[in-house]
PyMOL commands that place a pseudoatom at each C-alpha (Angstrom):
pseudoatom trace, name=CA, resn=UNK, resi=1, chain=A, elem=C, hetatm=0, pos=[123.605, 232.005, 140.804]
pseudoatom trace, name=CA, resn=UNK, resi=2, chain=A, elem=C, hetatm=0, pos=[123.631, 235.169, 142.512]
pseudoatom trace, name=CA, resn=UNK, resi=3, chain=A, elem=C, hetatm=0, pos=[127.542, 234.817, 143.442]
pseudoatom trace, name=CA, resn=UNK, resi=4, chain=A, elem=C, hetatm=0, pos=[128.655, 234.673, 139.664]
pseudoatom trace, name=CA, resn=UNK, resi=5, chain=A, elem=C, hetatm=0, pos=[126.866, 237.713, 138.783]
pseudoatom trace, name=CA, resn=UNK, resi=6, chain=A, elem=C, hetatm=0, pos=[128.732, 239.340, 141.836]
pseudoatom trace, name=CA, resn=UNK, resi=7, chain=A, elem=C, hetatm=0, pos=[132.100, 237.519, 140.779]
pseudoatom trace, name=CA, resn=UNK, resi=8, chain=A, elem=C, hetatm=0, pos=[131.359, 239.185, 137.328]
pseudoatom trace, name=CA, resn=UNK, resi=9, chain=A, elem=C, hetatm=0, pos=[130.263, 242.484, 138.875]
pseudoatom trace, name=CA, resn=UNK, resi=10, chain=A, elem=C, hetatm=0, pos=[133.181, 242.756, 140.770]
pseudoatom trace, name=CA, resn=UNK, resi=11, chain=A, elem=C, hetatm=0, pos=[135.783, 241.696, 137.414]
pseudoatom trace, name=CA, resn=UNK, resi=12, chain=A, elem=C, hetatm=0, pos=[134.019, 244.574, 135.247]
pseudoatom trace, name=CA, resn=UNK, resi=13, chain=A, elem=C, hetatm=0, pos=[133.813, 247.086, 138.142]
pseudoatom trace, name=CA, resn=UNK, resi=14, chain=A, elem=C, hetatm=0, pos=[137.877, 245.954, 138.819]
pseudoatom trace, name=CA, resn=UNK, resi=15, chain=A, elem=C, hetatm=0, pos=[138.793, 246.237, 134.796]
pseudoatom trace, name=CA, resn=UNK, resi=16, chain=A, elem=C, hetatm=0, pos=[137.060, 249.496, 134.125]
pseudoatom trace, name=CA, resn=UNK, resi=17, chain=A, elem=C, hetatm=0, pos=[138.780, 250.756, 137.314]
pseudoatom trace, name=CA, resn=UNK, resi=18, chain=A, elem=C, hetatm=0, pos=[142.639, 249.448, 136.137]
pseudoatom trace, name=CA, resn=UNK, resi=19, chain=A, elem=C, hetatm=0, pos=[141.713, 250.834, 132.504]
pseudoatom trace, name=CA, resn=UNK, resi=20, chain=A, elem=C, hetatm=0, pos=[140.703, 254.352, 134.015]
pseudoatom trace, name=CA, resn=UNK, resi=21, chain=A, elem=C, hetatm=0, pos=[143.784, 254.382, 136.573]
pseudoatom trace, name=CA, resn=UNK, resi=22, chain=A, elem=C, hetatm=0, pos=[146.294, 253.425, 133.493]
pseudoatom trace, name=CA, resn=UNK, resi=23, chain=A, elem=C, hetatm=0, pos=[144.074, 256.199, 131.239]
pseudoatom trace, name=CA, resn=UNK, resi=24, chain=A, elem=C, hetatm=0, pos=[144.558, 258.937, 133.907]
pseudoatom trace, name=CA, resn=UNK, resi=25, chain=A, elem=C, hetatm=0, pos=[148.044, 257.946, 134.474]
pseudoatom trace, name=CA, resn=UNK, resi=26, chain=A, elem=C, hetatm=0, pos=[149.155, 258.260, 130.456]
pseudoatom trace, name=CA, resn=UNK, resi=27, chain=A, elem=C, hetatm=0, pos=[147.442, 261.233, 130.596]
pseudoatom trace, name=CA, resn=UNK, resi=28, chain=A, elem=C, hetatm=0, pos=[148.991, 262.518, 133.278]
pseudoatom trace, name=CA, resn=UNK, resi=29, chain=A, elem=C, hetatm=0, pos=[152.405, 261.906, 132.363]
pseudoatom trace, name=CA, resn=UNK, resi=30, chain=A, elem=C, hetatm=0, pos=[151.899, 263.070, 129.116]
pseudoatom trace, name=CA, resn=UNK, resi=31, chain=A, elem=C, hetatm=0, pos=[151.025, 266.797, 130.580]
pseudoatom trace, name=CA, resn=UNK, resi=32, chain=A, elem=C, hetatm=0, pos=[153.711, 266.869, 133.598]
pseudoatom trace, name=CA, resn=UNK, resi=33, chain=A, elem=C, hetatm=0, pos=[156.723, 268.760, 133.092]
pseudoatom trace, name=CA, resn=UNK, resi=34, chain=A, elem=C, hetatm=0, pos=[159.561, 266.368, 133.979]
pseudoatom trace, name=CA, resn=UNK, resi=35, chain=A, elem=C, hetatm=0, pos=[162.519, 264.997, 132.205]
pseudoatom trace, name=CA, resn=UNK, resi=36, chain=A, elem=C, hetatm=0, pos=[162.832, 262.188, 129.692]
pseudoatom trace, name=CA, resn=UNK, resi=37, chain=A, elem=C, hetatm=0, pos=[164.877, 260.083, 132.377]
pseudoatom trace, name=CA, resn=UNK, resi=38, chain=A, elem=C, hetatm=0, pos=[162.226, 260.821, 135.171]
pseudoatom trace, name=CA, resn=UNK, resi=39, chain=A, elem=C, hetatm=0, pos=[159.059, 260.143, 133.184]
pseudoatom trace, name=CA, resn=UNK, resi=40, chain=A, elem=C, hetatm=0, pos=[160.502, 256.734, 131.833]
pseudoatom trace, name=CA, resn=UNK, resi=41, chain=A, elem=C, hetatm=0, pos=[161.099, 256.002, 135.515]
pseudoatom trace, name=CA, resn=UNK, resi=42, chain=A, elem=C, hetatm=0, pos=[158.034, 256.652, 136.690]
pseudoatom trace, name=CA, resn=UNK, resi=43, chain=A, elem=C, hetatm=0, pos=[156.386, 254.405, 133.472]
pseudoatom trace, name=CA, resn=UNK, resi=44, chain=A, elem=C, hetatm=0, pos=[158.526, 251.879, 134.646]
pseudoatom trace, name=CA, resn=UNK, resi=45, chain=A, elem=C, hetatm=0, pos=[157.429, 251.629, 138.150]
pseudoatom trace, name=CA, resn=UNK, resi=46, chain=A, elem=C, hetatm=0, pos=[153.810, 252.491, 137.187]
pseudoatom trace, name=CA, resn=UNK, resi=47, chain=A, elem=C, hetatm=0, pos=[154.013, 249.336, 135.213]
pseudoatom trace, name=CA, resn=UNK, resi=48, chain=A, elem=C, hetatm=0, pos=[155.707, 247.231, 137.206]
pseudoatom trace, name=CA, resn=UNK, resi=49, chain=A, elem=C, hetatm=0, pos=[152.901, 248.006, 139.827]
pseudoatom trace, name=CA, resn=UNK, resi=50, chain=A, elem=C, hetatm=0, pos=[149.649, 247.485, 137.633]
pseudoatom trace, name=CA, resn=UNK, resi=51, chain=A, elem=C, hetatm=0, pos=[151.799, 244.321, 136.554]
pseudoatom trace, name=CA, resn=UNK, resi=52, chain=A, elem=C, hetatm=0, pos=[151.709, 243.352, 140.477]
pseudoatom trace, name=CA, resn=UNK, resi=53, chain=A, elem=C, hetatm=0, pos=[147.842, 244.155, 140.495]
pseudoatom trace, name=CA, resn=UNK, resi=54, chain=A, elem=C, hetatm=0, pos=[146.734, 242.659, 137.387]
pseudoatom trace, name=CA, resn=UNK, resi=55, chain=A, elem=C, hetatm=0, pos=[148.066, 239.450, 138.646]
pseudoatom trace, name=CA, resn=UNK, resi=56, chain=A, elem=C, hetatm=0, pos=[146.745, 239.400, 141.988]
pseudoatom trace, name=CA, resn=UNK, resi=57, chain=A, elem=C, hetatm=0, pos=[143.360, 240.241, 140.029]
pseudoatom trace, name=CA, resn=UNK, resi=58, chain=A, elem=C, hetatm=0, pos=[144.022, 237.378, 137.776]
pseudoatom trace, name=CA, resn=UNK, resi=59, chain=A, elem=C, hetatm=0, pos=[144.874, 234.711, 140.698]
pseudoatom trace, name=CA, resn=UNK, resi=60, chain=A, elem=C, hetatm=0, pos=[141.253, 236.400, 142.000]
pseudoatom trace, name=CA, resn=UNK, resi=61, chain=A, elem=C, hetatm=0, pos=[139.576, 235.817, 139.022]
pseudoatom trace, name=CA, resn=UNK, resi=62, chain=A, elem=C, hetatm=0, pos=[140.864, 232.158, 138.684]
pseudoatom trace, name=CA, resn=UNK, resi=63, chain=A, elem=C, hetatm=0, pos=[139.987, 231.220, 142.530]
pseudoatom trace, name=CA, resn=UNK, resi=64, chain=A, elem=C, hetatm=0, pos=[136.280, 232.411, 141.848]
pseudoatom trace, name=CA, resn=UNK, resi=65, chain=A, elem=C, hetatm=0, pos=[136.354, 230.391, 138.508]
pseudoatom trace, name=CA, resn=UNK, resi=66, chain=A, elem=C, hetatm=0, pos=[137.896, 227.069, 140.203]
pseudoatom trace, name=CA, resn=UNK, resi=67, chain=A, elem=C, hetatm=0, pos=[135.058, 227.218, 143.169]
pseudoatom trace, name=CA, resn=UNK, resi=68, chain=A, elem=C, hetatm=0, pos=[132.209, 228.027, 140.374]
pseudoatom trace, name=CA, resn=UNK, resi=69, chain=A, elem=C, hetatm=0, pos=[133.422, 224.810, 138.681]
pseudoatom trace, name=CA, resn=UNK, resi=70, chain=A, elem=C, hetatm=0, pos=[133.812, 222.976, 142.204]
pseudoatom trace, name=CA, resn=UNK, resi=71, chain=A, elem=C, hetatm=0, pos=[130.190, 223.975, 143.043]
pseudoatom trace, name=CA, resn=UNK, resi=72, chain=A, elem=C, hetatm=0, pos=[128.669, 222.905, 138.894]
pseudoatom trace, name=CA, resn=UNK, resi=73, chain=A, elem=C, hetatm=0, pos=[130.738, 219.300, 139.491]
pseudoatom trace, name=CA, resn=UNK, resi=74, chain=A, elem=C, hetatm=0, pos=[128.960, 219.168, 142.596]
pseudoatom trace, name=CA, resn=UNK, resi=75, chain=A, elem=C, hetatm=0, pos=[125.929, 219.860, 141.678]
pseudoatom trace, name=CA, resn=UNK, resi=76, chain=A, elem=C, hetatm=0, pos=[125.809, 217.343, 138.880]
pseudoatom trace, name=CA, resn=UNK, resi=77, chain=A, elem=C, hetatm=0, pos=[126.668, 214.469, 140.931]
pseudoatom trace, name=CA, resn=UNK, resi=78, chain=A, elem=C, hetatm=0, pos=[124.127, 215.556, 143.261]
pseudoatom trace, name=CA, resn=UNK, resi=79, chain=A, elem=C, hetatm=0, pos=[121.620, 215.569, 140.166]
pseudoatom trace, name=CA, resn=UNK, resi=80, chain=A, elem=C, hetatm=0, pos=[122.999, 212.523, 138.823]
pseudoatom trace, name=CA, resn=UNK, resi=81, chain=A, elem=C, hetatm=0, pos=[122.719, 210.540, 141.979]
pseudoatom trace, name=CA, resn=UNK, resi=82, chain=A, elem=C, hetatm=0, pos=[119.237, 211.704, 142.424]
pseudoatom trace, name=CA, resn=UNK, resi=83, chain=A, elem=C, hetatm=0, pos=[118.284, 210.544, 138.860]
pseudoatom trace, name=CA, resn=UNK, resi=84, chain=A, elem=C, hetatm=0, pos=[119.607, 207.211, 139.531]
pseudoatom trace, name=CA, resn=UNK, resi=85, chain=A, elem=C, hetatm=0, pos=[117.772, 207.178, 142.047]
pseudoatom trace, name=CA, resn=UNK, resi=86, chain=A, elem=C, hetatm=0, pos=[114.456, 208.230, 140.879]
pseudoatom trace, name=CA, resn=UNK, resi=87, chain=A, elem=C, hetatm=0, pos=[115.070, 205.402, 138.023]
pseudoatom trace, name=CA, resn=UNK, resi=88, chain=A, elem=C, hetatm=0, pos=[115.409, 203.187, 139.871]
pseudoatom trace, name=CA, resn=UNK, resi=89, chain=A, elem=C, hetatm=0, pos=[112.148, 203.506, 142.092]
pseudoatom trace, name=CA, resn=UNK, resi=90, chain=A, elem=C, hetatm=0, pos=[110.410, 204.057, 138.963]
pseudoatom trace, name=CA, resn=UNK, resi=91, chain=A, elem=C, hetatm=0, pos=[111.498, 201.100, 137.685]
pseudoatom trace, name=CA, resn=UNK, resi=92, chain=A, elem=C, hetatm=0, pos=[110.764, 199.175, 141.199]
pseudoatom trace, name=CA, resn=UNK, resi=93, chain=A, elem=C, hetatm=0, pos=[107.222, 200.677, 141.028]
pseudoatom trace, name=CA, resn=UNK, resi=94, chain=A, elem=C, hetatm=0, pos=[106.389, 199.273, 137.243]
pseudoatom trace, name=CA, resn=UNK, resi=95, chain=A, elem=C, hetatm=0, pos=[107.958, 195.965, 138.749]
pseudoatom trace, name=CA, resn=UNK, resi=96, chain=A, elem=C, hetatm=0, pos=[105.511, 196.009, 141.554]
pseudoatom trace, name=CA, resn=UNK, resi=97, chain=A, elem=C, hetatm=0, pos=[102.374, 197.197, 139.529]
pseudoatom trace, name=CA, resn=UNK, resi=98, chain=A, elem=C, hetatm=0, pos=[103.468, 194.405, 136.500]
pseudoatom trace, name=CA, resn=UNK, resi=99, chain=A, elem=C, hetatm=0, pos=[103.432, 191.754, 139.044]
pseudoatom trace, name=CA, resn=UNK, resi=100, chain=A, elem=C, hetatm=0, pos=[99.851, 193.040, 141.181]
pseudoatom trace, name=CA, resn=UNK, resi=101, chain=A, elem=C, hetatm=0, pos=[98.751, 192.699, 137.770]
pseudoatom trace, name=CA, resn=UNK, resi=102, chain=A, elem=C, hetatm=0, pos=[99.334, 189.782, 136.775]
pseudoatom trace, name=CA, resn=UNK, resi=103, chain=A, elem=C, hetatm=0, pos=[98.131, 188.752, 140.478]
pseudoatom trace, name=CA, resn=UNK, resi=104, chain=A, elem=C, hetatm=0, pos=[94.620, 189.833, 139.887]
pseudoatom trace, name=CA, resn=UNK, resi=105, chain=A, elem=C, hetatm=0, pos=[94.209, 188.495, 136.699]
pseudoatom trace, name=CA, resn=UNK, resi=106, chain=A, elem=C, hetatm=0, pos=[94.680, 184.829, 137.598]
for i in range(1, 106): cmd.bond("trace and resi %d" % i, "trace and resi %d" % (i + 1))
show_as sticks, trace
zoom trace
């Protein structure tokens, strides 16, 4: 359980760090003293970079979702097996106890 709250740690920590980076940036470009041409450049290749990162974050994200769900499938055919299991000794016991039963009452 420990690993998802890292995974999750990890996704806020990465999304409040993209949002401040693309805050700052605006902010930056707003103030700078550069041409129309230039600053729409620059936009451009900002966002064609957080683009870049937001889906290598996303392919991130979706690797440590697909072995979450790997490791909950796996665990409930573990549990499931182990439930047959235990149903079926319990029912093996109630056999045996039925039948000593009815041996000591004859």
């Amino acid at each position: 359980m420990r690993e998802m709250n890292q995974g999750s740690d990890y996704s806020v920590g990465t999304a409040a760090f993209i949002a401040g980076v693309l805050i700052g940036a605006g902010v930056a470009l707003l103030l700078a003293p550069q041409s129309g041409a230039d600053t729409r450049n620059m936009v451009r290749d900002y966002a064609g970079r957080a683009k870049d990162e937001l889906k290598e974050r996303g392919k991130e994200a979706k690797a440590v979702l697909d072995s979450a769900m790997e490791r909950g499938k796996d665990a409930y055919e573990s549990l499931k097996e182990q439930s047959k299991e235990g149903y079926e000794s319990a029912k093996q016991t109630f056999r045996d106890v039925g039948n000593e039963a009815l041996r000591n009452r004859v």
